[in-house]
C-alpha positions as CSV (number, residue, x, y, z in Angstrom):
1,X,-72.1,-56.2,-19.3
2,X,-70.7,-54.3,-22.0
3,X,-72.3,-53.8,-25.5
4,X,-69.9,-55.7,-26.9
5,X,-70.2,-58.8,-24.7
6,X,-73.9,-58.7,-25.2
7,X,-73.5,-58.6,-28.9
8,X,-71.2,-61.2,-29.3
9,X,-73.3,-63.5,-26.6
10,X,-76.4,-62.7,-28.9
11,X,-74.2,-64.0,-31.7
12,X,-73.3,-66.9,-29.8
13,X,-76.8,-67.5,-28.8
14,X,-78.5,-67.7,-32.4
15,X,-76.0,-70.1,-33.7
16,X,-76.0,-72.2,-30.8
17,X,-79.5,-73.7,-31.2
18,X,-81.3,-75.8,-27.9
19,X,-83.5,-77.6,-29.6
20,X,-82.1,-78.7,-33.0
21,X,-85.5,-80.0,-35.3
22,X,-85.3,-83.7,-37.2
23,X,-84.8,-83.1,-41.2
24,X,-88.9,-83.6,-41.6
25,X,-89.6,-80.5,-39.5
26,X,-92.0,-78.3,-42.0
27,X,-90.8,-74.7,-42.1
28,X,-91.7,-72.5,-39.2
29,X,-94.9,-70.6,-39.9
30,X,-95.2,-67.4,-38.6
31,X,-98.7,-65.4,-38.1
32,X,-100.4,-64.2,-41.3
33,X,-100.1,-60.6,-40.8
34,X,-98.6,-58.2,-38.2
35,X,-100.2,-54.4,-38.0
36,X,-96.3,-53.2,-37.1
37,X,-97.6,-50.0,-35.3
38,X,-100.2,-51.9,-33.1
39,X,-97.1,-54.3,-32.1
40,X,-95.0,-51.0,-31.2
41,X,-94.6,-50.2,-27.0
42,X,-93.4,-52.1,-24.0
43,X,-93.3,-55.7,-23.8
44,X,-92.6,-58.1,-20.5
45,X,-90.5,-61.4,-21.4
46,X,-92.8,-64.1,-19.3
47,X,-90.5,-67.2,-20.0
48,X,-87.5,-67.5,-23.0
49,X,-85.4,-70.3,-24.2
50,X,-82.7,-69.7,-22.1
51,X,-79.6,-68.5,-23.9
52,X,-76.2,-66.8,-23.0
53,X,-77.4,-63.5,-23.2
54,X,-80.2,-63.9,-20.7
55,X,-78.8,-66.3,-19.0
56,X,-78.7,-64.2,-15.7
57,X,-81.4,-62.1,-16.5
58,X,-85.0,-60.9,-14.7
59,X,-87.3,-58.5,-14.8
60,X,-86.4,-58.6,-18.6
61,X,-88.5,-56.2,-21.2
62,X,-88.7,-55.3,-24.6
63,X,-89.3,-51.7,-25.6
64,X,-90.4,-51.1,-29.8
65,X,-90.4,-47.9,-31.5
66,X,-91.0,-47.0,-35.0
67,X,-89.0,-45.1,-36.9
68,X,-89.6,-42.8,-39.5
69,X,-87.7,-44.4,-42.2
70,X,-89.5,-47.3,-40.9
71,X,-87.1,-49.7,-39.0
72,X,-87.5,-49.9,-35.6
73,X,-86.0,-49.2,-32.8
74,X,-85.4,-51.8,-29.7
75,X,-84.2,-51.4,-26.5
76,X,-83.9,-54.4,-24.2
77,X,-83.7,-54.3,-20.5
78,X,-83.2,-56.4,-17.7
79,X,-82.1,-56.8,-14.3
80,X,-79.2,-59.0,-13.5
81,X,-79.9,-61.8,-11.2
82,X,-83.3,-60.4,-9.3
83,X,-85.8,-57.1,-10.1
84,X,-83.8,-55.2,-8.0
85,X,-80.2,-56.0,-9.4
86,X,-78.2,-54.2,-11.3
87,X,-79.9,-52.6,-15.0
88,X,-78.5,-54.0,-18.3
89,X,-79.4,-52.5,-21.7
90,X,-79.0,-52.8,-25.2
91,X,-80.3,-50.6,-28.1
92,X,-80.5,-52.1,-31.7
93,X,-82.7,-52.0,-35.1
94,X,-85.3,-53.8,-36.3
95,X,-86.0,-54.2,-39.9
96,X,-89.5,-56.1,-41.8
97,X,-87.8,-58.6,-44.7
98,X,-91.8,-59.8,-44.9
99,X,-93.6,-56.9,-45.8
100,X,-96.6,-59.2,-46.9
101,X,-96.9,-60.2,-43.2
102,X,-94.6,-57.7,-41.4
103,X,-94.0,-61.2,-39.5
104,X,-90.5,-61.9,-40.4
105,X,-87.9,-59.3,-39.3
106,X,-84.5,-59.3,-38.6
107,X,-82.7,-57.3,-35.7
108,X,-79.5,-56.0,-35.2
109,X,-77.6,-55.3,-32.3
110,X,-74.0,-54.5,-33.5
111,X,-73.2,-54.9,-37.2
112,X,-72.1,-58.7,-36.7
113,X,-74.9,-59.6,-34.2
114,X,-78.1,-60.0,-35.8
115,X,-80.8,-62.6,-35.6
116,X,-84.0,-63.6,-36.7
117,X,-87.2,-62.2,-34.9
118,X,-90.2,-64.2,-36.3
119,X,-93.0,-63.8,-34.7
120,X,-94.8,-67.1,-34.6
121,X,-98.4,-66.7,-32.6
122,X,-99.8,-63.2,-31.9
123,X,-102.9,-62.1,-29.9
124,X,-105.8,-60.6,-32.0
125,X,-105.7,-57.8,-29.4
126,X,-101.8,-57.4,-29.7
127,X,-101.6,-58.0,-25.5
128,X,-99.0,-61.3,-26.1
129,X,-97.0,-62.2,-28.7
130,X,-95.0,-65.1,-29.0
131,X,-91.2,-65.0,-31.3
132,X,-89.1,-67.4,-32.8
133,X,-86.6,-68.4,-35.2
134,X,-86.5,-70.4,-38.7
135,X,-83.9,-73.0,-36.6
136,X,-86.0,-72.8,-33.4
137,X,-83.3,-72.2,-31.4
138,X,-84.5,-68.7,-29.7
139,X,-88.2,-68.6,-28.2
140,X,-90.0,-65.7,-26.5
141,X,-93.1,-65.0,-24.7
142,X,-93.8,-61.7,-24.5
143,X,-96.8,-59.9,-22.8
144,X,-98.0,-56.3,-22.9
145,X,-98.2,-57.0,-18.5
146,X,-96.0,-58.3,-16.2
147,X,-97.7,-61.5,-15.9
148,X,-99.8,-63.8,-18.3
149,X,-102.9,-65.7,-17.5
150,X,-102.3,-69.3,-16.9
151,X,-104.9,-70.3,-19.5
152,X,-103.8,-68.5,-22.0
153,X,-99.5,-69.2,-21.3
154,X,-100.9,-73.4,-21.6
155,X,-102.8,-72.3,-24.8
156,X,-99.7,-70.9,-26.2
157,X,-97.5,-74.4,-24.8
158,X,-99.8,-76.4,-26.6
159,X,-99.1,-74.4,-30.6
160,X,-95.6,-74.1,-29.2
161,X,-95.7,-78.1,-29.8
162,X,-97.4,-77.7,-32.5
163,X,-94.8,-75.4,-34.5
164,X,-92.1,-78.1,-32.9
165,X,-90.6,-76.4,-30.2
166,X,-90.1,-78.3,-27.1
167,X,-92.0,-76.4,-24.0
168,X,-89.7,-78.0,-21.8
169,X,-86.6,-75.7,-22.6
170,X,-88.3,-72.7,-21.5
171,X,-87.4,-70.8,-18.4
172,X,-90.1,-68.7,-16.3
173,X,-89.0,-64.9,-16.4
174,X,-89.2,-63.3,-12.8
175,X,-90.9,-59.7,-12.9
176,X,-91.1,-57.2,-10.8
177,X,-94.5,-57.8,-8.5
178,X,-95.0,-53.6,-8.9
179,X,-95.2,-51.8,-11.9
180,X,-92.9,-49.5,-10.7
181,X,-90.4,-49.8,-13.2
């Protein structure tokens, strides 16, 4: 897929929310604070809210960068249709609007496709992270490995209820069973 196609998809995908919250929804909470160059490195997608930009996607990761003028720098990467199909990437930017909690950031892909990147629950350790959106229509669960420990994924369904998001829109991410990407 070309960069553009992705882009506008992303677009597409923001504004398009699955799970649309009732008017008493409280705001979306995100973690109280976010050390930005512990969160840097390579991060496996274990299940999303599926949306038209990952629609056909596996083997899906997330790779974060600082930069020195302090954005950051994100390339995404997945395989279409199994981990062994064909590579799709796409580079963007990053950017903290929350510098009391580094939680809230916004990233860009193009200069019209740009979306909300909260991040909403966050392991002390920094080995899973979970991000969202204010209209909860974009959800991921990301983990430093290729897999997650099922205790720990049901510990994150059960806040992921909690923040109202609906569990049952998520789609399982297939990974690669080596680490030989």
């Amino acid at each position: 897929m070309s960069t553009r196609l992705l882009s506008l998809l992303f677009i597409a995908s923001v504004f398009v929310p699955s799970c649309t919250p009732a008017p008493h929804v409280p705001d979306l909470e995100t973690v109280a604070f976010v050390d930005v160059q512990r969160y840097m490195g390579k991060w496996y997608e274990i299940a999303s809210y599926p949306t038209f930009f990952n629609a056909t996607c596996a083997a899906t990761t997330a790779e974060y960068t600082l930069r020195d003028d302090g954005t950051v720098r994100v390339v995404n990467e997945c395989r279409i249709g199994d981990p062994s199909g064909r590579l799709n990437r796409i580079e963007g930017t990053a950017r903290v609007v929350d510098e009391q909690t580094n939680a809230k950031l916004i990233v860009s892909f193009s200069l019209f496709a740009q979306g909300d990147y909260w991040i909403i629950d966050l392991d002390e350790d920094y080995q899973w992270a979970v991000v969202g959106d204010p209209k909860r229509s974009t959800l991921f669960i990301l983990s430093r490995t290729p897999t997650l420990d099922d205790e720990i994924y049901d510990g994150i369904l059960g806040r992921l209820s909690e923040k109202c998001y609906d569990p049952e829109y998520l789609r399982l991410t297939i990974q690669a069973t080596s680490e030989s990407d």
